[in-house]
N, C-alpha and C positions, 0 to 999 in steps of 0.2 A: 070336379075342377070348378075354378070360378070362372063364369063366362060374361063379359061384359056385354049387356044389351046393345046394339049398336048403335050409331050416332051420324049425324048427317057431318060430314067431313071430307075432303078431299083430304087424297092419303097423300103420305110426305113423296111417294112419289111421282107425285105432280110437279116437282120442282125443275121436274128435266125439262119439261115443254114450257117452262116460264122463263127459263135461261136463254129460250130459244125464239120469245116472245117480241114479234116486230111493237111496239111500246108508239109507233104514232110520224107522221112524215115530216121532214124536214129539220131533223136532231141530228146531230154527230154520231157516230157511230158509239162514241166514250157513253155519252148524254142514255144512246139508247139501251147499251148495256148495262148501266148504270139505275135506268127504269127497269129493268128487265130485275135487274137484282133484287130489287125494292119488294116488286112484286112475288116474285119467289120468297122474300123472307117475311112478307105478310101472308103467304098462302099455310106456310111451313109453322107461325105464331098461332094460326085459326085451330091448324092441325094438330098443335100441341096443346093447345088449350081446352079444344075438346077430349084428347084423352085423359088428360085431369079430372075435367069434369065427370068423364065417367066411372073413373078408377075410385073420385068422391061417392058417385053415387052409386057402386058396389058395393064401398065401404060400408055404407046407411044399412045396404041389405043383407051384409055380415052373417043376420042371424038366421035367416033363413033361405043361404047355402051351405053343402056340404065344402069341411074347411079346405085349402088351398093347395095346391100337391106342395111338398116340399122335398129341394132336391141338396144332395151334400156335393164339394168342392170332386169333380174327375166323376162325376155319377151324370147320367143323362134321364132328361124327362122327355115324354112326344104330348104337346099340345097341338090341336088342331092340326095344320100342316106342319108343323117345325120341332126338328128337334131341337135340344136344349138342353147346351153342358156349360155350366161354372167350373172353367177350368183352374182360374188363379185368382187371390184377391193380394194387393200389393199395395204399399203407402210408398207414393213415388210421386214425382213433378209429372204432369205430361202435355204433351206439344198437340195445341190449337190453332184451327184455321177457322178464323170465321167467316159467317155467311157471308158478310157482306164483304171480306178480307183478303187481302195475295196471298199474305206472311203467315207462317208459323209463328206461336206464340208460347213461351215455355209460361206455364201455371201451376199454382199448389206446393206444398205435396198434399194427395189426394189420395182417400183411399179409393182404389180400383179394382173393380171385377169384372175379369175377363170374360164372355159368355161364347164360346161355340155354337153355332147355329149350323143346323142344314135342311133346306127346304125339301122335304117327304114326298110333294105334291105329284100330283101324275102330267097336272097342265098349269098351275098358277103360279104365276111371277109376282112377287113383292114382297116390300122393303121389311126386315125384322126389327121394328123399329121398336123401342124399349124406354120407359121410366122407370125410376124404383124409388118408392121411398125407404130410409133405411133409417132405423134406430139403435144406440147401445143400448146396452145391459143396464144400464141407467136410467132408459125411455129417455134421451136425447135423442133429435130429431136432426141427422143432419144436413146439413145444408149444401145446394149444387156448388153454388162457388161463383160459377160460371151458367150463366141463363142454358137450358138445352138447348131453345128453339133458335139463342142464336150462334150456334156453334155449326159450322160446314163439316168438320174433318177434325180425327181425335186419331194422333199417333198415326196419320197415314189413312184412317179409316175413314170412309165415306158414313155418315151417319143416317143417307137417306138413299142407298145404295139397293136398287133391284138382285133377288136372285130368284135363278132359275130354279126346275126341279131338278133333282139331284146336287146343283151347288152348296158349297158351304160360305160362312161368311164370318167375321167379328163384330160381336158388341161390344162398347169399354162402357161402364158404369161406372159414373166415378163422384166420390163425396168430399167433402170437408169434414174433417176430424174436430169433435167440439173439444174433446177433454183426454190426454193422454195416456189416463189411467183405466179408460175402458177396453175389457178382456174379451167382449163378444160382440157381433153384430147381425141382426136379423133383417135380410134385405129383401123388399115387398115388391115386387119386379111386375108390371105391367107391361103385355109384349103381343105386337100383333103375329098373328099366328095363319094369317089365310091373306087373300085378294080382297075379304068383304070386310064390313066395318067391325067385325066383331074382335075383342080384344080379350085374352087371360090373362087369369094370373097364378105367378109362382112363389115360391120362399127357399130362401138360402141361408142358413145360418152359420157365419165364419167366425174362427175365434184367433185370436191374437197369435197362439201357436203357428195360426195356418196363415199367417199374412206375412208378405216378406217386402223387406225393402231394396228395391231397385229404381233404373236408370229410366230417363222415359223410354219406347221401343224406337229404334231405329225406322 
């Protein structure tokens, strides 16, 4: 498996106690909420930038790890603590809350992949929190759309959402389609898998056949 060396980072779920962060005296309750958010969505930017950086600098070491597990669409992998099943990929709109946002926000269409998670662990709690880079059949590189670090909530889904041991949970991965006529897509998925800073990584390859198009999820 590829294991990402770890990284000094505060993990995204640190965003609970930032929501809940007294931000300074004599402000409006709006005002302190308001700093409170700010705060949570520069904790949550540090967060995601560090796993970049290190998914970069895996990439570097490419050559001298054993290559990446790869798993196909309704088939389950266990990295570290979590399992990990790509149940669906789908080119469909779907409905964003952002961080710093009330509203729902319909975007895309986007192609998306569903990810079933379940925490294996005996005692740790945290977030299965996921990047992917993904390319077609073409070596197009496509593009979020939508930034991650500033998205709260995708289709209902908490994106920085603690789970226990034994819970299960959803990840939505979701791209921007470069060119219509690509028949395959190989998706490079970065995913924390334990409590500590350590990050792997997996491989999904969908093909056109297996992608369907639907509604955003209720």
């Amino acid at each position: 498996m590829n294991k990402i060396k770890p990284v000094s980072l505060f993990v995204v779920a640190i965003l609970g106690p930032c929501l809940c962060l007294d931000v300074g005296c004599g402000k409006s309750q709006e005002q302190k909420a308001k700093d409170s958010q700010e705060v949570a969505a520069e904790a949550f930017a540090d967060a995601f930038a560090a796993l970049e950086e290190a998914r970069e600098q895996t990439a570097k070491d490419d050559d001298d790890t054993p290559p990446m597990k790869t798993v196909k669409l309704g088939t389950t992998i266990q990295l570290g603590s979590l399992e990990i099943t790509p149940v669906a990929a789908e080119l469909r709109k779907i409905r964003i809350k952002p961080l710093l946002g009330r509203e729902m926000k319909e975007k895309g269409p986007f192609l998306v992949l569903t990810v079933r998670v379940k925490n294996i662990s005996e005692g740790q709690v945290f977030s299965p929190f996921m990047t992917a880079e993904v390319r077609d059949n073409f070596n197009n590189e496509l593009d979020d759309g939508v930034a991650s670090f500033e998205i709260g909530m995708v289709d209902g889904n908490d994106v920085a959402e603690d789970i226990s041991p034994g819970e299960t949970g959803t990840v939505l991965l979701c791209k921007a389609v470069k060119i219509a006529k690509a028949t395959s897509y190989q998706w490079d998925v970065t995913s924390t898998t334990d409590n500590t800073d350590d990050f792997e990584q997996w491989r999904c390859q969908t093909t056109v056949a297996e992608i369907k198009t639907a509604e955003p999820s209720k």
